[in-house]
C-alpha positions in Angstrom: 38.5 87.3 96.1 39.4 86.3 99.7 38.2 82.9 101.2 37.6 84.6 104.1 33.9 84.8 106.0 33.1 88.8 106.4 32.2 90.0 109.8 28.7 91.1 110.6 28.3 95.0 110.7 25.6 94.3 113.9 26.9 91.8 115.7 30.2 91.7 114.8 29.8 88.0 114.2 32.4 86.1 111.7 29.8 83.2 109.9 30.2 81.7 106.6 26.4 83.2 105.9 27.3 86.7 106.3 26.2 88.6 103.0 27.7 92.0 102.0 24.1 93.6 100.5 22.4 96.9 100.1 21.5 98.1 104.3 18.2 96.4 104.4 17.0 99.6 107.1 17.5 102.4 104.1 16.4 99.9 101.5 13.0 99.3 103.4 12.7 103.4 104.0 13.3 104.7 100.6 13.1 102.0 98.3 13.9 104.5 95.0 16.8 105.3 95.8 19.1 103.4 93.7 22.4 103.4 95.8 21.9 102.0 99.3 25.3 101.3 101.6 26.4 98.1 100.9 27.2 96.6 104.5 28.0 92.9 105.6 25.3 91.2 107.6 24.2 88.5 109.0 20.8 87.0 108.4 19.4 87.5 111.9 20.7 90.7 111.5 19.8 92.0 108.3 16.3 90.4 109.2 16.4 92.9 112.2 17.5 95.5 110.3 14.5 95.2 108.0 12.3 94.6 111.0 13.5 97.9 112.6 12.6 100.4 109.7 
């Protein structure tokens, strides 16, 4: 696994803190779906994401 920090789908952003996870918009809309794209984000920016669904 690389040592390297991923850059933030949003704000294209390269922190230590950014997270590949499930999209956190699609997660909010349709929480039974079981396979939401996994994208990497920041926290601002996931919380944003969240915030916008």
């Amino acid at each position: 696994m690389s040592n390297q920090p991923l850059i933030c789908e949003e704000c294209g952003q390269s922190e230590p803190d950014v997270e590949a996870m499930p999209d956190p918009f699609s997660t909010a809309l349709y929480p039974e779906e079981p396979d939401h794209r996994q994208m990497p984000l920041c926290p601002p920016c996931a919380v944003r994401r969240f915030e916008d669904s």
